[in-house]
LOTIMAR-373393 format. One line per field, with one value per atom (N, C-alpha, C): x, y, z; residue number from 1; atom name; chain; residue in three letters. Coordinates in nm, 3 decimals, decimal comma, always signed. Example, Ala and Ser with C-alpha at 12.3 -4.5 7.8 and 13.67 -1.06 7.14 Angstrom:
// residues 2
px (+1,319|+1,230|+1,320|+1,285|+1,367|+1,290);
py (-0,569|-0,450|-0,330|-0,225|-0,106|+0,003);
pz (+0,780|+0,780|+0,780|+0,708|+0,714|+0,787);
numi (1|1|1|2|2|2);
lolo (N|CA|C|N|CA|C);
vexmar (A|A|A|A|A|A);
martor (ALA|ALA|ALA|SER|SER|SER);
//
This chain:
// residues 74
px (-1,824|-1,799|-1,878|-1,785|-1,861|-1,856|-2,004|-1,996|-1,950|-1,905|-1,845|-1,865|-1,937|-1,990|-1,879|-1,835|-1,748|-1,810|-1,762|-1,827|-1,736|-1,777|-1,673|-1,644|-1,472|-1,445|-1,380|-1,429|-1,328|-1,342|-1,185|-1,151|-1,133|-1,108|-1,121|-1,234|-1,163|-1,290|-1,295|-1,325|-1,283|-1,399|-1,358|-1,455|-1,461|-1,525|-1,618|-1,585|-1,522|-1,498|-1,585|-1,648|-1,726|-1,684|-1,718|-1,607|-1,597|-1,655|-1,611|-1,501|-1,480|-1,361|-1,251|-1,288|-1,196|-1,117|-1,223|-1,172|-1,099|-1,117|-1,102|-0,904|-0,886|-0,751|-0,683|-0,754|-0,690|-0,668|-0,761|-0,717|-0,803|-0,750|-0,823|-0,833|-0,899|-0,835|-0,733|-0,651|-0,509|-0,395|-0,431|-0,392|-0,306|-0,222|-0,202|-0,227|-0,316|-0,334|-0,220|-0,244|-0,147|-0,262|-0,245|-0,347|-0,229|-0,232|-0,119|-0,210|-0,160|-0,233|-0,205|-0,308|-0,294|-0,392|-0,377|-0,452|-0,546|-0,595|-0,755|-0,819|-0,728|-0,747|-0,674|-0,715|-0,649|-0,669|-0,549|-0,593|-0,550|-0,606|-0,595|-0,576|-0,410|-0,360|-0,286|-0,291|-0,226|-0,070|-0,014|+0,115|+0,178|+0,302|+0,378|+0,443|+0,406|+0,493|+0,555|+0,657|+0,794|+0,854|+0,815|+0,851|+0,931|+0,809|+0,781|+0,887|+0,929|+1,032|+1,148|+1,137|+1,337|+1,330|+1,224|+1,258|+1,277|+1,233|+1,266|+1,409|+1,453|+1,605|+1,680|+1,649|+1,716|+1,731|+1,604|+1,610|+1,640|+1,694|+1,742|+1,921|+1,957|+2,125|+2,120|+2,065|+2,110|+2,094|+2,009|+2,010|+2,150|+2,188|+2,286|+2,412|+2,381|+2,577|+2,531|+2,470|+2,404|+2,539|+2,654|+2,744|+2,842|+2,868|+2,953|+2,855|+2,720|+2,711|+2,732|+2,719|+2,731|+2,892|+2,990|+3,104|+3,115|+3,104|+3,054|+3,000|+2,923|+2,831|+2,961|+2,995|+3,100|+3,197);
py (+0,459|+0,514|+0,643|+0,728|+0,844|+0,850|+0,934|+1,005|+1,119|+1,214|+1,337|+1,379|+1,483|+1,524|+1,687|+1,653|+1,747|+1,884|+1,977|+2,106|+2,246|+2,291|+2,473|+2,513|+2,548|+2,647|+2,726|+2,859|+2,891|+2,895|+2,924|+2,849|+2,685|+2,631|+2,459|+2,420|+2,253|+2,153|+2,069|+2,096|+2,020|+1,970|+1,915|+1,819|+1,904|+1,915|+1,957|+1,786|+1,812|+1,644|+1,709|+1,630|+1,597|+1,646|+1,669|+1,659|+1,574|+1,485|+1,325|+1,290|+1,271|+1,249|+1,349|+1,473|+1,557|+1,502|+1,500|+1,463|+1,314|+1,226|+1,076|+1,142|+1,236|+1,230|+1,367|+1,418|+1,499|+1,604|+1,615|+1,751|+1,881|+2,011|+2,155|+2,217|+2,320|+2,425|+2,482|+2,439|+2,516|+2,379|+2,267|+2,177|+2,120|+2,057|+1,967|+1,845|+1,789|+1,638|+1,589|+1,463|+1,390|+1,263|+1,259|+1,217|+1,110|+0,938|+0,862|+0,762|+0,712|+0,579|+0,440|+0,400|+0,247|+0,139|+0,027|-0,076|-0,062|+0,019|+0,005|+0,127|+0,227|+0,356|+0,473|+0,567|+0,651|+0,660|+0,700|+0,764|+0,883|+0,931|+1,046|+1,078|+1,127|+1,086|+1,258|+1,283|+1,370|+1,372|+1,229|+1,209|+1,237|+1,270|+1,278|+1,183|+1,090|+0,955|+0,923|+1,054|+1,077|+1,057|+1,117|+1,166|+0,999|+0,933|+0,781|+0,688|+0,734|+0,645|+0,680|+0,810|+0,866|+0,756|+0,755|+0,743|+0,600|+0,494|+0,346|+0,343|+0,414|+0,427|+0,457|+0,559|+0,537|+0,485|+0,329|+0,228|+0,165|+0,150|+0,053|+0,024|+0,178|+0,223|+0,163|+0,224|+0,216|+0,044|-0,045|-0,205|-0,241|-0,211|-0,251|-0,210|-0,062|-0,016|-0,044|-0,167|-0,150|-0,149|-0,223|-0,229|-0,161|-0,042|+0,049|+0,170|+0,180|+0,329|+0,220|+0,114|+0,061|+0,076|+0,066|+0,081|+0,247|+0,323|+0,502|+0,540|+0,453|+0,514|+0,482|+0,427|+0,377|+0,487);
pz (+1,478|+1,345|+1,332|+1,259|+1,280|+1,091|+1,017|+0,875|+0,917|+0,790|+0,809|+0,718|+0,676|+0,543|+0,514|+0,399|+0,350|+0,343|+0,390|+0,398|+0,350|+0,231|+0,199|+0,327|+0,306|+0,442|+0,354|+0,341|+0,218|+0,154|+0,033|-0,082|-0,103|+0,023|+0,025|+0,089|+0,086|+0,166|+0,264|+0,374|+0,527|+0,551|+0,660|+0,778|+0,906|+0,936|+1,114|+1,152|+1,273|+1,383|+1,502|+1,509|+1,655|+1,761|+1,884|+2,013|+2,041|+1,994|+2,076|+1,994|+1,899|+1,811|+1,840|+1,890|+1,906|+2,024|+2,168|+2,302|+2,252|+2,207|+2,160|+2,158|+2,036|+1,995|+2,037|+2,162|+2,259|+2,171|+2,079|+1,941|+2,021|+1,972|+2,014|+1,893|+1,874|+1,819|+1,762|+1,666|+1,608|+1,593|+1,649|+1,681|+1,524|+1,513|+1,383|+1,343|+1,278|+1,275|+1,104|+1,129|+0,997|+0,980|+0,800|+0,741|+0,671|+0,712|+0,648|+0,566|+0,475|+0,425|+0,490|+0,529|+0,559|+0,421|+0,500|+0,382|+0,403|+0,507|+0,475|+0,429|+0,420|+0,359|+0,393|+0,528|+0,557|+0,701|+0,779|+0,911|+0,983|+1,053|+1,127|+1,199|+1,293|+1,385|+1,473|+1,548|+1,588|+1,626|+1,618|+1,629|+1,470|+1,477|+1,360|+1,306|+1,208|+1,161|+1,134|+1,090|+1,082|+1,167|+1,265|+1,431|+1,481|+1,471|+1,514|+1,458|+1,311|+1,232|+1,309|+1,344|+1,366|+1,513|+1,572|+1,736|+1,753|+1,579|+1,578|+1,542|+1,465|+1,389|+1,531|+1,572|+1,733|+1,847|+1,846|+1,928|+1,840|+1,710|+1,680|+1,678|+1,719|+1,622|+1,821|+1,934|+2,111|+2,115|+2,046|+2,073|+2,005|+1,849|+1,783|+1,878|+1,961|+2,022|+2,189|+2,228|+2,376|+2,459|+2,407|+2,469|+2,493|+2,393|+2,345|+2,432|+2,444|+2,542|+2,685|+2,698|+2,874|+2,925|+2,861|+2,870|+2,832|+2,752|+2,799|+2,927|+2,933|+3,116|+3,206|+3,190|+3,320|+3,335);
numi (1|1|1|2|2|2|3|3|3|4|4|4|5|5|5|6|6|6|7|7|7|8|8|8|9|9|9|10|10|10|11|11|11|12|12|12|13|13|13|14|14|14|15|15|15|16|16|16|17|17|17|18|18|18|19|19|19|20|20|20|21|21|21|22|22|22|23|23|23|24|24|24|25|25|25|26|26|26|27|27|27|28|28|28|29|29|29|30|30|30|31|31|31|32|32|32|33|33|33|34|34|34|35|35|35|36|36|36|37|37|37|38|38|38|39|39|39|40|40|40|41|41|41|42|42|42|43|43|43|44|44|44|45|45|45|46|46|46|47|47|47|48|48|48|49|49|49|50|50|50|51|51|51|52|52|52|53|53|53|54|54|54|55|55|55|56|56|56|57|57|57|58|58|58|59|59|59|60|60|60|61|61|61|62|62|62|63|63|63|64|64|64|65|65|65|66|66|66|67|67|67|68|68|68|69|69|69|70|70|70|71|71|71|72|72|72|73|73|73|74|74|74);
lolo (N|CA|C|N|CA|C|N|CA|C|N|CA|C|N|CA|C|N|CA|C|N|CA|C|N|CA|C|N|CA|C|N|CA|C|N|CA|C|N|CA|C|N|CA|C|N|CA|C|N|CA|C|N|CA|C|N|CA|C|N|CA|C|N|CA|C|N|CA|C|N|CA|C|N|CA|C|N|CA|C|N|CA|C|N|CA|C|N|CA|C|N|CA|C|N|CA|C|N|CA|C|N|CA|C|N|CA|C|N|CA|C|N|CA|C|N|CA|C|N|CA|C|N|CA|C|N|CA|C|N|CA|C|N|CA|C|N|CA|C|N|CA|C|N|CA|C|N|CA|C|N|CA|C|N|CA|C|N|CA|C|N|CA|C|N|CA|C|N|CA|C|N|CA|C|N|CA|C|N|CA|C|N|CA|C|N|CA|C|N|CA|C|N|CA|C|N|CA|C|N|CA|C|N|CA|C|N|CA|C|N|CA|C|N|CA|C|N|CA|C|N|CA|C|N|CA|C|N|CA|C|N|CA|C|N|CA|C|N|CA|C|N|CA|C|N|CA|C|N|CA|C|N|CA|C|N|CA|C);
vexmar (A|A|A|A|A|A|A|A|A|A|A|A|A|A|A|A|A|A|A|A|A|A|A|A|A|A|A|A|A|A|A|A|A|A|A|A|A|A|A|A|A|A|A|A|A|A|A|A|A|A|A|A|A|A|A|A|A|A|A|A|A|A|A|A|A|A|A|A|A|A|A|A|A|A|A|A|A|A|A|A|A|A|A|A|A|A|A|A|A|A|A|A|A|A|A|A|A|A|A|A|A|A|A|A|A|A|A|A|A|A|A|A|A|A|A|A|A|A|A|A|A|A|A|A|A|A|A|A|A|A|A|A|A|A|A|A|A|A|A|A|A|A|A|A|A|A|A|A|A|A|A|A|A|A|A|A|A|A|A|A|A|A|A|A|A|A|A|A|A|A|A|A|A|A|A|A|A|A|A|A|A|A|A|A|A|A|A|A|A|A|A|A|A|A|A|A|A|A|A|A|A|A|A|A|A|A|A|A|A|A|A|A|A|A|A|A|A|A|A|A|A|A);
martor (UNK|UNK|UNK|UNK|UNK|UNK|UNK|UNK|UNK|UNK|UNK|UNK|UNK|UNK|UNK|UNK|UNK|UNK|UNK|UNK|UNK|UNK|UNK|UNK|UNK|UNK|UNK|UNK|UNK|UNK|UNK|UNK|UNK|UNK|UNK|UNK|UNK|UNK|UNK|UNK|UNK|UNK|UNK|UNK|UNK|UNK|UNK|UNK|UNK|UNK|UNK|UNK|UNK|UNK|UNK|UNK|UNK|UNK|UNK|UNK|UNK|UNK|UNK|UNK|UNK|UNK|UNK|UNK|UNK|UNK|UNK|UNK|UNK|UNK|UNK|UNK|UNK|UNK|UNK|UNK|UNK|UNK|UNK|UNK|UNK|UNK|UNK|UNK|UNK|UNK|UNK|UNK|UNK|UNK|UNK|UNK|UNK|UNK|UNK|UNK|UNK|UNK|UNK|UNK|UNK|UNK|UNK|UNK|UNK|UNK|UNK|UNK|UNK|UNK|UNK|UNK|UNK|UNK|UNK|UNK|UNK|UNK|UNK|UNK|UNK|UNK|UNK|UNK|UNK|UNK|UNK|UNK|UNK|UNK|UNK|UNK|UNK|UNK|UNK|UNK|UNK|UNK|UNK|UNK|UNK|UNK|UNK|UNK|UNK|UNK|UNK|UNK|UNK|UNK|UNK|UNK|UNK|UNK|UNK|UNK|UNK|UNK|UNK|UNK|UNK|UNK|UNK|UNK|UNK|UNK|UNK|UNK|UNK|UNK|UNK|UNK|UNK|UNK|UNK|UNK|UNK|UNK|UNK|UNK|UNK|UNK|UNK|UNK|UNK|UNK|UNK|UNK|UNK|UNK|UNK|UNK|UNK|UNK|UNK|UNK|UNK|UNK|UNK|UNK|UNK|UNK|UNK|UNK|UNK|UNK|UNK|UNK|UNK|UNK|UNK|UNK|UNK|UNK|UNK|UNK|UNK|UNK);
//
């Protein structure tokens, strides 16, 4: 567990991450992170969670037509 004390950058208010937290989520410099709510509060992820929904909607539409692209491949 890391504290993170809120610090002026600016006109706003960020966090300084560690490098260990940085190396941890493969983040650099210029990088984009996404800030989602869970039940236990919030997390901080470099993947996009949007991203993640489309790519379930699309293993879900290829399980529902598995048979309809296997008869396409042919």
């Amino acid at each position: 567990m890391h504290a993170l004390k809120l610090t002026q950058i600016g006109n706003s208010v960020g966090v300084i991450l560690p490098k260990e937290v940085l190396a941890r989520l493969k983040l650099e410099k210029g990088d984009t992170v996404y800030v989602t709510d869970t039940p236990d509060g919030v997390a901080l992820t470099p993947l996009d969670p949007s991203f993640e929904q489309q790519l379930e909607i699309g293993r879900e539409f290829m399980r529902e037509y598995r048979d309809t692209f296997r008869a396409l491949a042919k």
